[in-house]
PAZAPA-4460 file (N, C-alpha, C; in steps of 0.05 Angstrom, whole numbers, plus 32768, in hexadecimal, padded with zeros to 4 digits):
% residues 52
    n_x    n_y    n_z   ca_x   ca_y   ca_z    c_x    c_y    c_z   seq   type   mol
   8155   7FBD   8327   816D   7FC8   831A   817B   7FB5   8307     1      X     A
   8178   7F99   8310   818D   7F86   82FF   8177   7F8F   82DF     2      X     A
   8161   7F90   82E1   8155   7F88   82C4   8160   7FA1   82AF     3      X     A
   816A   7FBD   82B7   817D   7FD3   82AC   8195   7FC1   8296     4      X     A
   819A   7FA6   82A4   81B7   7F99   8299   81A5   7F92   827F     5      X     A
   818B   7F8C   827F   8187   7F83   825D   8175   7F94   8250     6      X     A
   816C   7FA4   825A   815F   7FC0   8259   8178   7FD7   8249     7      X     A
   818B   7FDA   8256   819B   7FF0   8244   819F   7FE5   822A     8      X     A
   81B6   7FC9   822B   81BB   7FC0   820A   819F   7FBC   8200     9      X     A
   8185   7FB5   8208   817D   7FAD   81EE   816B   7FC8   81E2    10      X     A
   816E   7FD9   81F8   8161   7FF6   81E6   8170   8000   81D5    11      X     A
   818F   7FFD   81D5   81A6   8003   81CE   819F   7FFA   81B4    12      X     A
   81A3   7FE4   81AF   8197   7FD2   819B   8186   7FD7   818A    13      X     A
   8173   7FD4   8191   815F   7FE0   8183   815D   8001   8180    14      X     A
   815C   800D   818B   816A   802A   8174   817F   802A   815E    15      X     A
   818F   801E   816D   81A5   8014   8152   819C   8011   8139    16      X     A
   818B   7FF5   813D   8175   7FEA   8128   8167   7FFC   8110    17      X     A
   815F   8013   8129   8148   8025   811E   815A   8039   8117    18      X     A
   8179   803B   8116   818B   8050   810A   8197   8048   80FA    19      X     A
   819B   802F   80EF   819F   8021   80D4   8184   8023   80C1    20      X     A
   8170   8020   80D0   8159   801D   80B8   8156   8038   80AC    21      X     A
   815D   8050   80C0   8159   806E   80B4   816B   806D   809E    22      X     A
   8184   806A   80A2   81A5   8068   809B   8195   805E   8073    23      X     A
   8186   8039   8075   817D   8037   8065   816E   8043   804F    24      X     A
   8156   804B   805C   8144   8062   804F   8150   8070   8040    25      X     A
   8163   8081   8054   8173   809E   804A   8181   8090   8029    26      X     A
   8190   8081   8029   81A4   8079   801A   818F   806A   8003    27      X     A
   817A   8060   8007   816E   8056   7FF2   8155   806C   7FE7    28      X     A
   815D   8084   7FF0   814B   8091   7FDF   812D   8099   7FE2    29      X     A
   8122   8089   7FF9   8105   8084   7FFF   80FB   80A0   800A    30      X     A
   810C   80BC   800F   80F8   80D2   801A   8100   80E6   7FFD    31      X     A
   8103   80DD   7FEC   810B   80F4   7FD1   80E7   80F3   7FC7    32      X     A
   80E0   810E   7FC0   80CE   8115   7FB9   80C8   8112   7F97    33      X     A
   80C7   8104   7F86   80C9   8108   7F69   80B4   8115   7F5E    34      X     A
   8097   810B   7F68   807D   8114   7F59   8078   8127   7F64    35      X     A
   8080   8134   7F80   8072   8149   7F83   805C   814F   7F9E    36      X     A
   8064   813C   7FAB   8048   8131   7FB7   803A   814C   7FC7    37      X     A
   804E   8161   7FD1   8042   817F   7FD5   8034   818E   7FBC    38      X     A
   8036   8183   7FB4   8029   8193   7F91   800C   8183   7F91    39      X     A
   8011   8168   7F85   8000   8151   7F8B   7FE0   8156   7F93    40      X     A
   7FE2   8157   7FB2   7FD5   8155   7FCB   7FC0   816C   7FBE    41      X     A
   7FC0   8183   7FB0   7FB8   81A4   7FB1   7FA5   8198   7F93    42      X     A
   7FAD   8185   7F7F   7FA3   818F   7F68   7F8D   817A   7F70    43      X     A
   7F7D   817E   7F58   7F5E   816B   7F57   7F63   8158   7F41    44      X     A
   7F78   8144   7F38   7F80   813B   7F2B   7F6C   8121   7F35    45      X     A
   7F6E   8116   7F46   7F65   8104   7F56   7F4F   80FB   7F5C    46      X     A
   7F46   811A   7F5D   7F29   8117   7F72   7F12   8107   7F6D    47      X     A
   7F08   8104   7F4E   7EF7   80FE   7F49   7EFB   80D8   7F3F    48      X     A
   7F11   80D0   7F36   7F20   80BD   7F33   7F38   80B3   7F40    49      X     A
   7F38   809F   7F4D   7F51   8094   7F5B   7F6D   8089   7F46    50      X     A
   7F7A   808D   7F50   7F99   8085   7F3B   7F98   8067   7F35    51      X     A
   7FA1   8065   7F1F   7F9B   8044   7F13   7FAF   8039   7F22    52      X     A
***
């Protein structure tokens, strides 16, 4: 039971961590879609040639 005493804060912690890095993401833009990538995925733009 004592090992709970460093067991709660540091899970605490580290979610925190991992709720600033979302926080990040969100605010810098990294899940906005510009090209399309559901459009993308469907056409044969690609297929025969890889993107430079």
């Amino acid at each position: 039971m004592e090992v709970l005493i460093i067991l709660i804060p540091v899970s605490l912690f580290l979610g925190g961590i991992g709720l600033l890095a979302f926080f990040y993401t969100v605010r810098t833009n990294q899940y906005d879609d510009p090209e399309g990538d559901s459009r993308r995925i469907l056409s044969g733009q690609w297929d025969d040639h890889p993107k430079p």
